[in-house]
ZAMILUM-642038 format. One line per 4 residues: their letters; for each residue z, x, y of N, C-alpha, C, O. Coordinates in nm, 2 decimals, padded with zeros to 4 digits. Layout:
<recs>
a) Z/X/Y/Z/X/Y/Z/X/Y/Z/X/Y ~ ...
</recs>
This chain:
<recs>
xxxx) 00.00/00.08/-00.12/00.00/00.00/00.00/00.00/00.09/00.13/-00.05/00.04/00.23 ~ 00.06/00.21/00.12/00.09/00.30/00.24/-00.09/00.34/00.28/-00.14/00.33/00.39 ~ -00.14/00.38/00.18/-00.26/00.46/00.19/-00.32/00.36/00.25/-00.30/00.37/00.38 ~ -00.39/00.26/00.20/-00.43/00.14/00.31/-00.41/00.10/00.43/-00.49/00.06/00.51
xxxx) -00.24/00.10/00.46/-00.21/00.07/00.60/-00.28/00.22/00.66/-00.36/00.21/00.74 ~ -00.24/00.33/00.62/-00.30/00.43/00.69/-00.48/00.46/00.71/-00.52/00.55/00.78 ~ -00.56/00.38/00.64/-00.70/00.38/00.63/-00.74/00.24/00.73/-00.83/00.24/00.82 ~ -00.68/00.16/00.69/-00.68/00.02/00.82/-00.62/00.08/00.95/-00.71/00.08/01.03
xxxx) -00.53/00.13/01.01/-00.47/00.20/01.09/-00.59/00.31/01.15/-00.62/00.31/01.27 ~ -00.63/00.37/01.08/-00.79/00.51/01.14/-00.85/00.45/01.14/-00.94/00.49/01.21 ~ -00.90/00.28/01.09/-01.05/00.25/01.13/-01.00/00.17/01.29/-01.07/00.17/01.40 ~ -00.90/00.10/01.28/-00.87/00.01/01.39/-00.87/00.11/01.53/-00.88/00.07/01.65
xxxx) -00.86/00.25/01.49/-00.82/00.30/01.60/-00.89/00.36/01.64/-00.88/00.41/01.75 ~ -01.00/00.38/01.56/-01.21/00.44/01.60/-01.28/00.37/01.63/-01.39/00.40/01.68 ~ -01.24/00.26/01.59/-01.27/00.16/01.68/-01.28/00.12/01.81/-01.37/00.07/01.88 ~ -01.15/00.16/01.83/-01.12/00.12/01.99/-01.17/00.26/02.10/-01.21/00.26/02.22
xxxx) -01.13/00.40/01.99/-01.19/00.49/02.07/-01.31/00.52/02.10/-01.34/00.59/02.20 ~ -01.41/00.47/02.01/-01.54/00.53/01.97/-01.63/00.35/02.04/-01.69/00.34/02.14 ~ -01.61/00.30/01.97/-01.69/00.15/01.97/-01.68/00.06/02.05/-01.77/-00.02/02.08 ~ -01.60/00.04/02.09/-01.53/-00.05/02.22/-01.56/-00.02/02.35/-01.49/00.08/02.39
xxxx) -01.64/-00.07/02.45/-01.73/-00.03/02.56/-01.64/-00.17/02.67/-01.69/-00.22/02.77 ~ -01.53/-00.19/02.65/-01.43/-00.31/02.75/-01.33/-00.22/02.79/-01.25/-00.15/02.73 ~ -01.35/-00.24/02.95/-01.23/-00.21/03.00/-01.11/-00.26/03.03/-01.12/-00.38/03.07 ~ -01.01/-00.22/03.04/-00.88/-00.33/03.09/-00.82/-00.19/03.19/-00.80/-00.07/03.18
xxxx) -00.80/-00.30/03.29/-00.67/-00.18/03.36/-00.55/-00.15/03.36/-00.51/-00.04/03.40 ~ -00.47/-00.26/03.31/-00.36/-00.19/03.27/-00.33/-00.09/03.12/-00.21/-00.06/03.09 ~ -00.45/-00.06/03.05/-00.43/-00.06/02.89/-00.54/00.03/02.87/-00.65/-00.02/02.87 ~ -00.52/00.18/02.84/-00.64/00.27/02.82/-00.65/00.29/02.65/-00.57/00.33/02.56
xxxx) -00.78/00.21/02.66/-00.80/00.16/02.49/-00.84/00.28/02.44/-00.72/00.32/02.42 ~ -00.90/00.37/02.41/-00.95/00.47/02.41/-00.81/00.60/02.36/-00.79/00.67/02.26 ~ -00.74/00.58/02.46/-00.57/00.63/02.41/-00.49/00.57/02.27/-00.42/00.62/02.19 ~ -00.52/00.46/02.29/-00.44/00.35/02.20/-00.52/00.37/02.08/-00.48/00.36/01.97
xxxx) -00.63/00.39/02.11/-00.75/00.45/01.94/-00.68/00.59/01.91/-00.57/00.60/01.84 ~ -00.73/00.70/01.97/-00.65/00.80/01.93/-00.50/00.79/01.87/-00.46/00.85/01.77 ~ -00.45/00.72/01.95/-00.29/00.74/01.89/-00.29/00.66/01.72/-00.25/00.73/01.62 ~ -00.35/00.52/01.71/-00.37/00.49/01.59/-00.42/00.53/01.48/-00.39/00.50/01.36
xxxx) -00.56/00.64/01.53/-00.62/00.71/01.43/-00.56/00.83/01.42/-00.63/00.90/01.35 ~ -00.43/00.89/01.50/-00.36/00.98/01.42/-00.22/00.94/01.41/-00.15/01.04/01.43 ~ -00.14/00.82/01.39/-00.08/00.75/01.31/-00.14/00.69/01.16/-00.07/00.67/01.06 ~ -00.27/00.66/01.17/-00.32/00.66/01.04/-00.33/00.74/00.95/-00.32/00.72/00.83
xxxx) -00.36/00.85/01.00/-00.35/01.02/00.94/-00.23/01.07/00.90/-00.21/01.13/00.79 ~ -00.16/01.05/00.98/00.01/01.10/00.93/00.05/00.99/00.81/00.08/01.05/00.71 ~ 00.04/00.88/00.82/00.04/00.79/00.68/-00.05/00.80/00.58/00.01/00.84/00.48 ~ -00.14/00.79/00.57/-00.22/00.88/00.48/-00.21/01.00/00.41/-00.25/01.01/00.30
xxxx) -00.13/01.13/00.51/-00.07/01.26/00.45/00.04/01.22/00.37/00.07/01.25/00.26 ~ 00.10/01.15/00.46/00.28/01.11/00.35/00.25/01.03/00.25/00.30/01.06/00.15 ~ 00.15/00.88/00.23/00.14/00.88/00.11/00.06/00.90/00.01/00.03/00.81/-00.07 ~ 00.01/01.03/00.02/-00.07/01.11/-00.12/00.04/01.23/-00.09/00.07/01.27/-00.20
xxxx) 00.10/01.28/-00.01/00.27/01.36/-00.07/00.37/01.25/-00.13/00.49/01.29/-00.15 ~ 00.36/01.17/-00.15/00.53/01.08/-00.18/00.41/01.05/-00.33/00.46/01.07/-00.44 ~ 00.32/01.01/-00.35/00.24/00.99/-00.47/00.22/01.11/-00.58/00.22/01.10/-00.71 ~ 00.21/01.23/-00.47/00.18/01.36/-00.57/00.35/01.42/-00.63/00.37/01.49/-00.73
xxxx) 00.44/01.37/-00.53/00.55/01.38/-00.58/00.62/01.28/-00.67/00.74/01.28/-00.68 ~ 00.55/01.20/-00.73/00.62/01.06/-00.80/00.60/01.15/-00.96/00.51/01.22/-01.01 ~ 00.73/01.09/-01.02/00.70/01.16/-01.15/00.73/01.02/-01.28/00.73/00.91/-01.24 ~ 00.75/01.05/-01.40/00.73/00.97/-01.52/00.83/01.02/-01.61/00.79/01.12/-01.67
xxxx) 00.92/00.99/-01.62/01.00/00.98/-01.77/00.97/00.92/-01.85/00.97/00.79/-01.85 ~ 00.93/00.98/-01.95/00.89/00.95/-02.14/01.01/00.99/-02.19/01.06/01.10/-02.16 ~ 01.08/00.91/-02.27/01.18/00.89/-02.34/01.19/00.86/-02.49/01.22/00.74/-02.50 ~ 01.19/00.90/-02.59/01.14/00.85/-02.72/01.28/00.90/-02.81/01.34/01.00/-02.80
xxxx) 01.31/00.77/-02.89/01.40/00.79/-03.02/01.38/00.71/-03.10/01.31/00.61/-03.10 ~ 01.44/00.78/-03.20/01.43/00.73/-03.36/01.50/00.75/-03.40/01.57/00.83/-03.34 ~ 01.55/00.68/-03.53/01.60/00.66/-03.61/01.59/00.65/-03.77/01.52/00.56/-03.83 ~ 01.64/00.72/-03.81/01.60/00.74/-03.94/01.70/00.76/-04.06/01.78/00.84/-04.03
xxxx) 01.71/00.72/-04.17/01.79/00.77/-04.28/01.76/00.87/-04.37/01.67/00.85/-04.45 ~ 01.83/01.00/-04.38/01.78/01.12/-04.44/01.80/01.06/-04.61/01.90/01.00/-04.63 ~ 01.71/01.08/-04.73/01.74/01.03/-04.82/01.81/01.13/-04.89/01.85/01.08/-04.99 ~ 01.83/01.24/-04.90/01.92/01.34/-04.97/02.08/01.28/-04.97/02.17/01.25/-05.06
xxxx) 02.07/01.28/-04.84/02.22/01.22/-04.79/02.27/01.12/-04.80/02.38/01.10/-04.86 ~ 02.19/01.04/-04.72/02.22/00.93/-04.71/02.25/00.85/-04.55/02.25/00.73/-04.51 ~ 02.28/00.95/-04.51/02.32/00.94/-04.33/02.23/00.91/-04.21/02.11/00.92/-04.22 ~ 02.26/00.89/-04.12/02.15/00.86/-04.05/02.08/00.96/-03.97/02.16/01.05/-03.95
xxxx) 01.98/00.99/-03.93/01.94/01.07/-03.86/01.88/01.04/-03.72/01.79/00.95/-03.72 ~ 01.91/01.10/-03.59/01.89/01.03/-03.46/01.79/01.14/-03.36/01.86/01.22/-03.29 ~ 01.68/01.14/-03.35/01.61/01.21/-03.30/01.58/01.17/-03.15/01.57/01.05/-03.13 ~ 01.57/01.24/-03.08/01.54/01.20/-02.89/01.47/01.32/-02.88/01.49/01.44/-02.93
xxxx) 01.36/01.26/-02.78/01.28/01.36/-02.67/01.28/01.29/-02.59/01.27/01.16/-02.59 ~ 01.28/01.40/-02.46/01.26/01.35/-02.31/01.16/01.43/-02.25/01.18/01.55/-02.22 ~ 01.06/01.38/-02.23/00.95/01.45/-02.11/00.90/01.40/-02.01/00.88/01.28/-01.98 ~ 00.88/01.54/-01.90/00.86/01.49/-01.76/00.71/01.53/-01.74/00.70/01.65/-01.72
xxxx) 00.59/01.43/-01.74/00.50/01.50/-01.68/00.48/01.52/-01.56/00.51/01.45/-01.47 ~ 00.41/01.68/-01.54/00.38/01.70/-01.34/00.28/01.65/-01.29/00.19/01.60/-01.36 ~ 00.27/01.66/-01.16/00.23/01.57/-01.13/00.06/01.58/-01.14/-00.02/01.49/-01.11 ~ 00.02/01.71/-01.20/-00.08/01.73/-01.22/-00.17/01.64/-01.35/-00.29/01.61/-01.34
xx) -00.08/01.60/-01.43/-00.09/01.49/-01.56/-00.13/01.42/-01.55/-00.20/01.36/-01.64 ~ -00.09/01.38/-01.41/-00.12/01.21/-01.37/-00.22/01.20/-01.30/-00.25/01.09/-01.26
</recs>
């Protein structure tokens, strides 16, 4: 969802800097593009870092009865893939 607001956010705001030929006098549209299309950018950077830092626990057990014995046997693995995995 972040990525989007930050891609909706850079177009709304090249818009107003680039494409928008209206003036207002109290309101320099043109400024208000720039600032949005680099608020879009900063959102955009943070979420592909908060994405490339998200990770995954795999957690797996079993259970099993050894038949020599008779007892039970309890196996666990835990893995983390990086983020490269994903």
């Amino acid at each position: 969802m972040s990525l989007g607001l930050g891609i909706v956010l850079f177009v709304i705001g090249a818009i107003l800097a680039f494409a928008l030929q209206v003036t207002v006098d109290w309101l320099d549209l043109q400024l208000v593009g720039y600032i949005l299309m680099a608020a879009g950018a900063v959102v955009v950077i943070l979420s592909l870092v908060l994405m490339a830092r998200r990770r995954r626990t795999v957690a797996t057990s079993q259970t099993s009865v050894d038949p020599s014995t008779g007892n039970r046997v309890t196996r666990s693995e835990q893995s983390r893939p990086g983020p490269e995995e994903l």
